[in-house]
C-alpha positions in Angstrom: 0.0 0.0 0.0 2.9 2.4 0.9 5.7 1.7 -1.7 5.3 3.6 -3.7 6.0 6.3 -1.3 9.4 8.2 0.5 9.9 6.3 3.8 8.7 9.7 5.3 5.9 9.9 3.6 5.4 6.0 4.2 5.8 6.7 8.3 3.6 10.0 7.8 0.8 8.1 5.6 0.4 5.4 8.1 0.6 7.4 11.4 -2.5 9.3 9.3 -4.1 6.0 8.6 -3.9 4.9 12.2 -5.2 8.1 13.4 -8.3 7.7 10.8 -8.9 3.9 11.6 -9.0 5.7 15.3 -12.1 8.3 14.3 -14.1 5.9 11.4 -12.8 8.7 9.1 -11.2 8.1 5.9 -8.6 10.5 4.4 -7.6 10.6 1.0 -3.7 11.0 0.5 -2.1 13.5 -2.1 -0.7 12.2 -5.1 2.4 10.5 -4.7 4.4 12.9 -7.3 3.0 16.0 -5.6 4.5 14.8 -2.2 7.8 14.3 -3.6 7.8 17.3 -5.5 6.0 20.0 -2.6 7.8 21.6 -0.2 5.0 22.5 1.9 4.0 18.7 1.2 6.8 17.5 2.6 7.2 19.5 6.0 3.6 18.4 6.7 4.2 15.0 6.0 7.2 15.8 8.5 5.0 16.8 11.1 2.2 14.2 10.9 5.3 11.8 11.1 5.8 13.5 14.9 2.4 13.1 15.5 2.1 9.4 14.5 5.1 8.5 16.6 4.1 11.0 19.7 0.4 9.0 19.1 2.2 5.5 19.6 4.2 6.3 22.2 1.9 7.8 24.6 -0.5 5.0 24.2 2.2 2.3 24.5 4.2 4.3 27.7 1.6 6.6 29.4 1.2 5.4 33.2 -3.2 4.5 32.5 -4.0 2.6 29.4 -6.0 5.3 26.9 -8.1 4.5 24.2 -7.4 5.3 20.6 -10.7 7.3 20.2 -10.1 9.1 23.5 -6.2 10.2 22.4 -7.6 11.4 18.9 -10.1 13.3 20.2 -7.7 14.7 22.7 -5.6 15.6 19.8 -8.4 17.1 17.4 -9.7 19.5 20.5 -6.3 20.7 21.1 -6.0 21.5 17.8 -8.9 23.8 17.4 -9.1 25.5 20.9 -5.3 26.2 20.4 -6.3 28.5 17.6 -9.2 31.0 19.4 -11.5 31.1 22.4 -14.6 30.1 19.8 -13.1 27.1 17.8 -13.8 23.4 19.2 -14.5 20.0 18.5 -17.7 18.8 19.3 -18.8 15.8 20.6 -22.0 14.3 19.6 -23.7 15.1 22.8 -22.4 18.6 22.6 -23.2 18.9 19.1 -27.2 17.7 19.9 -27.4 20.2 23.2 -26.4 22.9 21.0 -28.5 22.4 18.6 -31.4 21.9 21.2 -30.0 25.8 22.8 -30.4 27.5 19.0 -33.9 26.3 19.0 -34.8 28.5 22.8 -34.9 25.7 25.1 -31.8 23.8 27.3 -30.8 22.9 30.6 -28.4 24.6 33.0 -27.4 27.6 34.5 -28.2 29.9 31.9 -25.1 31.8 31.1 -22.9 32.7 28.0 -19.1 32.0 29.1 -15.7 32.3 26.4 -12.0 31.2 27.9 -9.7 34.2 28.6 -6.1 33.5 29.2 -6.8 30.2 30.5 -9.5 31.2 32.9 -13.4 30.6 32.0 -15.3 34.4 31.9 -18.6 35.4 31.7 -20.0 37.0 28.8 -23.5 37.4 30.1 -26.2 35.8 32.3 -29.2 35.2 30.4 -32.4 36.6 32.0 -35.1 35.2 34.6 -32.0 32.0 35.0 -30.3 30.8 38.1 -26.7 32.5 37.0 -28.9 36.2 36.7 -31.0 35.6 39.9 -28.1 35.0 41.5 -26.2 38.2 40.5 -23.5 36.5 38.1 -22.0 39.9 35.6 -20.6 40.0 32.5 -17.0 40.3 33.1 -17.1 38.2 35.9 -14.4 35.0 36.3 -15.5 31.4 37.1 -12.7 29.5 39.4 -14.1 26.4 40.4 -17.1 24.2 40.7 -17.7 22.5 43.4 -13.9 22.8 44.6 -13.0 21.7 41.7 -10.4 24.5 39.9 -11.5 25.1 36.0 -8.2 26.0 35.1 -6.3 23.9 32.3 -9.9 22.6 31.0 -10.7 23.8 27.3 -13.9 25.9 27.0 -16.3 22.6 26.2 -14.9 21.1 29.5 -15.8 24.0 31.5 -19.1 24.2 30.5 -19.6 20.4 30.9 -18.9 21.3 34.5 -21.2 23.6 34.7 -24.2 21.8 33.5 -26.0 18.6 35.1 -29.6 17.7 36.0 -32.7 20.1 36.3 -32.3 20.4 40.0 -29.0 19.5 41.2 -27.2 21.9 43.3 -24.0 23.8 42.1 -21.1 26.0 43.8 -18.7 27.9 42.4 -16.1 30.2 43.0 -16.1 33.6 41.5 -13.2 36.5 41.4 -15.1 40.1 40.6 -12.7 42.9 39.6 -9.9 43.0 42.2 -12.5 41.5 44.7 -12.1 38.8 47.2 -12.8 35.3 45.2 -16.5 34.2 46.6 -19.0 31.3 46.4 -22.0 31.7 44.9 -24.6 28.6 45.2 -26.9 27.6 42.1 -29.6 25.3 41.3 -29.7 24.0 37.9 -32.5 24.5 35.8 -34.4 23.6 32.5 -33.4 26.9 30.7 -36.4 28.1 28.7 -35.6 31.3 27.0 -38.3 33.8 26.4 -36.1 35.8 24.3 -38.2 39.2 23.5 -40.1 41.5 26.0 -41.7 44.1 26.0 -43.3 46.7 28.4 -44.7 50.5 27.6 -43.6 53.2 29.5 -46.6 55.9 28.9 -45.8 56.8 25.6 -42.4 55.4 24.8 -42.2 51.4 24.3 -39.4 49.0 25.5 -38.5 46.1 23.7 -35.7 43.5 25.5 -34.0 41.0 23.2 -32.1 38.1 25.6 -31.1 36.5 23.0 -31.0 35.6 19.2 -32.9 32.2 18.5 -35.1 31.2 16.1 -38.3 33.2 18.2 -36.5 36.0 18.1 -37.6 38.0 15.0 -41.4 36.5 15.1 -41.2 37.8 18.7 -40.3 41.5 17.7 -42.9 42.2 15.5 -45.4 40.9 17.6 -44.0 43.1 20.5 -43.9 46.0 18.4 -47.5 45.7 17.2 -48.6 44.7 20.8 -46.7 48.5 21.9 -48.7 50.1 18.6 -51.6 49.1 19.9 -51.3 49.5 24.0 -50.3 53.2 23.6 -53.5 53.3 20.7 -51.5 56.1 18.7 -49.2 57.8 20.8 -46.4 55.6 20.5 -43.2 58.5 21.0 -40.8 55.9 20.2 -38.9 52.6 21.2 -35.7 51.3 22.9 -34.2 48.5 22.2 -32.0 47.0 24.9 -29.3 44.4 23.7 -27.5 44.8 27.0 -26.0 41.5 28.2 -27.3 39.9 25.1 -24.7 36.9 23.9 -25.7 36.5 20.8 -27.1 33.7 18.9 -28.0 33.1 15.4 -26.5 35.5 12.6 -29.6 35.1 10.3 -31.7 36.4 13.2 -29.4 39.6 13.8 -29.8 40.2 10.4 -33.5 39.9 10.5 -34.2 42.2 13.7 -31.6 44.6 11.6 -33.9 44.7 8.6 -37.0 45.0 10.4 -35.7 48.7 11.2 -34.0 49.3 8.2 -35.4 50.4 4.5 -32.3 49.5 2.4 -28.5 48.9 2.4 -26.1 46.6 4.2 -26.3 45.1 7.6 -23.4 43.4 7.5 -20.6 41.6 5.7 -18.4 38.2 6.9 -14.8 38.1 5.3 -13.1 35.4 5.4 -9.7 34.0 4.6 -9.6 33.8 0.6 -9.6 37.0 -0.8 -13.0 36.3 -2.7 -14.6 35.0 0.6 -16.6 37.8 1.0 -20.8 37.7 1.7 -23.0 41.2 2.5 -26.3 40.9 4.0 -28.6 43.4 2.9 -32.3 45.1 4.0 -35.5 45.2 2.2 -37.4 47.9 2.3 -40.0 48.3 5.1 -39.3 49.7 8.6 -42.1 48.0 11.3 -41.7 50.9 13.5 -42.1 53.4 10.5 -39.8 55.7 11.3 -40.4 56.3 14.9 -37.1 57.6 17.1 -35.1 54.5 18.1 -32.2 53.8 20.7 -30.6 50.7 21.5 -29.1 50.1 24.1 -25.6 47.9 24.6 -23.0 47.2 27.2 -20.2 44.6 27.9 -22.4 42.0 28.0 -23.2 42.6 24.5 -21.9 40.2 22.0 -21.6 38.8 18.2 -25.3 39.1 17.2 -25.7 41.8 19.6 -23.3 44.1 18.2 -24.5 43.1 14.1 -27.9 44.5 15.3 -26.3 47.8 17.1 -22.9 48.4 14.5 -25.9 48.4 11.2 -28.4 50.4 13.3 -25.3 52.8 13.9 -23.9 53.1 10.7 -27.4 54.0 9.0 -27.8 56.6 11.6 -31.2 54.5 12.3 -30.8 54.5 16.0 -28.8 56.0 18.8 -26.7 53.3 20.5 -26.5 54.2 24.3 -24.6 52.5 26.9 -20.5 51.3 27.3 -18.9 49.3 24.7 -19.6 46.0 23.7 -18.1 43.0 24.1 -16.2 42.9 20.9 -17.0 39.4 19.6 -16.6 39.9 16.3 -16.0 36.5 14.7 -18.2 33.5 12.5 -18.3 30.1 13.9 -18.9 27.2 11.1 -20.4 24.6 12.6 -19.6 21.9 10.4 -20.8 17.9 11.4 -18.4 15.0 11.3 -21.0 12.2 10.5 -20.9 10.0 13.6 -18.8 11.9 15.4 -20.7 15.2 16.5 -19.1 18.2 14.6 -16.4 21.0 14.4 -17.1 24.5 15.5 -14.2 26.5 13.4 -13.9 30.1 13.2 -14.0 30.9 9.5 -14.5 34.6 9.1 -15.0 37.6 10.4 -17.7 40.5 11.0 -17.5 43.6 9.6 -20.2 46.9 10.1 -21.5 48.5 6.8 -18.7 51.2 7.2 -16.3 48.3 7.0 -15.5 48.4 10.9 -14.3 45.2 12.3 -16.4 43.9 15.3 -13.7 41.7 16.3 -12.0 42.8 19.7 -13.2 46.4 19.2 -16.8 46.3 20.1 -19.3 48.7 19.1 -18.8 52.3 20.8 -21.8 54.1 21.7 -22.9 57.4 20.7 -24.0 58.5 23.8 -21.5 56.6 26.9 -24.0 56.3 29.7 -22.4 54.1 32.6 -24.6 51.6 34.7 -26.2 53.6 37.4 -29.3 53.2 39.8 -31.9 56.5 40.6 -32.8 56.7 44.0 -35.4 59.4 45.5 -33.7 61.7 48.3 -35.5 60.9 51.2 -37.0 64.1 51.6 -36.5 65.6 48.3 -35.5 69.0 46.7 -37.2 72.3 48.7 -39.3 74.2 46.4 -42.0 77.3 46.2 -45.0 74.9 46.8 -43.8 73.3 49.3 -43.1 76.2 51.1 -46.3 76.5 53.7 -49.1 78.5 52.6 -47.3 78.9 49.5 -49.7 80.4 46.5 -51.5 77.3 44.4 -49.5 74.5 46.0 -52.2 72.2 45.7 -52.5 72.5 42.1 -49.0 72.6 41.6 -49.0 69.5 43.3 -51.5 67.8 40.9 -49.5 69.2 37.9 -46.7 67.4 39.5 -48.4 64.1 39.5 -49.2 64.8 36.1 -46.1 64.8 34.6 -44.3 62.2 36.8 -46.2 59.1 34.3 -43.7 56.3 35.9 -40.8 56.0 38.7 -38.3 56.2 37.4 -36.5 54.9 40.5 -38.0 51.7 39.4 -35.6 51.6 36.7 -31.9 51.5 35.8 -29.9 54.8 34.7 -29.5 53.8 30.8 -33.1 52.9 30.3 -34.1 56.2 31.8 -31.4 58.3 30.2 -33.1 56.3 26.8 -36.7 57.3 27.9 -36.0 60.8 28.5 -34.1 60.9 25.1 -36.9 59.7 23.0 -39.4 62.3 24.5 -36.8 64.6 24.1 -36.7 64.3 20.6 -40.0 63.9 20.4 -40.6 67.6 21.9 -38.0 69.2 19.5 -39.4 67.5 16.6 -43.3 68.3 17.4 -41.6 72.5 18.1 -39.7 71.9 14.8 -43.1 71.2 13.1 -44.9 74.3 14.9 -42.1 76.1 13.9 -42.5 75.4 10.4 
């Protein structure tokens, strides 16, 4: 079978054939006269030759005897997570729960999590789950699970740790900022994302994405017409928060991009040929028709997240509000190895319609407004009505009431500062007209 061949090549092509045999995979060899005469050819033959004899002596010599399967997989892992945070082999339970989380329904703890120097950090809780009831943050670093460190373990080990079943109890050890490490104790749970909600605020309607899944689009423009039809007319405008949003599907950013959008491009993936190049484009037809938009981002903020904010952006559709985003910026293949799960492999990158790359930059926000919480002053500020026997106080009182339609204490800083910058431009534009 091999004589034909250089006795490098003839080492290389069986330590290839053995590690095939090892994964039911067949791999078809180069031509013989292109190995002999291929430089590049030849080094990697040179390598797979290490790899073949590195292959038999650990599972000859290693102290515990290792399976075949167990050593390639080992290998194929390694291979991937060595090259980013996002690339990783699959196994085929792996590859079936992820396909069961696209679809808006898993088990767990519900968070998003991506390695960092070794050490697994969160990305985002996912709302109304035990990681955000418990008060996990983006940012923040997982240590251990039940006393047992997560350090060394690739991304798909960690998170193996981290799930088990509905019900089971959970502890781990999490280091905030230059805070202490501390413990913070779970209870798994059958994750069921609702991924869009919606609430109005008087006359200006909020719309929360959690996530992108395949209910995510249907579930905007039934919120939207819900918010149409609540405030019966006087809809002022929208926000629409994407804070601590991981991500999700790309067809569905591109979706809740074009449903505000009347033409151009939402986005473009590059990849590494030169030709490898695909733009996403709207259609014409805006659901909100017009009507003053702000989205809202912050570290939590990832991949589809920042699609959705960079396009609304660059079109100068919406005013982005908040701190930057995450800055995930890259497009995971996910491409299945029959019987043997599948490969997720970075394989491009994502670029806004000014040609901005996502990737480790994040989308900035036109208007920085850091996390914050409004609290009433227990007595409040001293003015002419309250003064006693002060002239109309009773009616100013009423007046006050009037214009107070929600409290905002019950709210965070961002939303509010988004709130009060919808009605603001709602008040210039509605002078502008009088004006005119």
């Amino acid at each position: 079978m091999f004589k034909h061949l250089s006795p490098v090549a003839r080492f290389a092509s069986r330590a290839v054939l053995l590690a095939c045999l090892a994964v039911g995979v067949v791999l078809l060899l180069p031509a013989p006269h292109t190995t002999a005469e291929s430089p590049n050819n030849r080094e990697t033959y040179r390598q797979l030759s290490l790899f073949g004899d590195i292959f038999e002596r650990v599972r000859s010599s290693y102290v515990d005897e290792i399976t075949d399967e167990a050593l390639v997989e080992a290998a194929i892992n390694g291979m991937l997570t060595s090259l980013d945070p996002h690339s990783a082999y699959l196994p085929e339970d792996s590859f079936q729960k992820m396909r069961v989380q696209t679809s808006g329904k898993f088990g767990g703890l519900g968070i998003e999590v991506t390695m960092q120097n070794g050490f697994v950090k969160v990305v985002s809780p996912i709302d109304e789950t035990p990681a955000a009831k418990a008060g996990l943050q983006p940012e923040d670093y997982i240590l251990s699970v039940d006393g047992e460190s997560l350090m060394g373990l690739s991304l798909n080990e960690a998170v193996e740790k981290l799930r088990g079943p509905v019900g089971s109890k959970i502890i781990i050890s999490v280091q905030r900022g230059s805070e202490e490490p501390f413990e913070v104790s779970l209870v798994r749970d059958e994750i069921k994302i609702r991924s869009v909600r919606h609430t109005l605020f008087e006359d200006v309607g909020y719309i929360r994405l959690t996530t992108f899944s395949e209910q995510t689009s249907p579930g905007l423009n039934e919120a939207v017409a819900a918010l149409r039809e609540e405030a019966a007319g006087q809809l002022k405008g929208l926000v629409l928060d994407l804070r601590n949003n991981p991500g999700g599907l790309l067809t569905e950013a591109i979706k809740v991009s074009d449903a505000f959008l009347e033409g151009g491009e939402i986005v473009s993936t590059r990849g590494r040929a030169e030709g490898d190049i695909n733009h996403a484009y709207a259609r014409p037809g805006d659901i909100s028709n017009g009507l003053p938009l702000v989205v809202l981002i912050n570290s939590g903020s990832a991949s589809a997240s920042e699609i959705v904010a960079g396009a609304l952006k660059d079109h100068r559709r919406a005013v982005v509000m908040g701190t930057r985003s995450f800055g995930k910026g890259s497009v995971q293949s996910v491409l299945p190895v029959p019987g043997h799960g599948a490969i997720r492999l970075t394989t491009s990158r994502y670029y806004t319609p000014s040609g901005v790359s996502i990737q480790a930059r994040g989308i900035e926000p036109d208007i920085k407004v850091e996390l914050a919480r409004i609290e009433n002053l227990e007595n409040g500020p001293v003015r002419e009505e309250n003064l006693r026997g002060a002239l109309d106080s009773a009616a100013t009182e009423e007046e006050a009431d009037e214009e107070q339609p929600f409290d905002q204490s019950k709210i965070d800083f961002q939303l509010a500062r988004a709130i009060d910058l919808i009605r603001g431009v709602s008040v210039f534009n509605r002078l502008q007209g009088e004006r005119g």
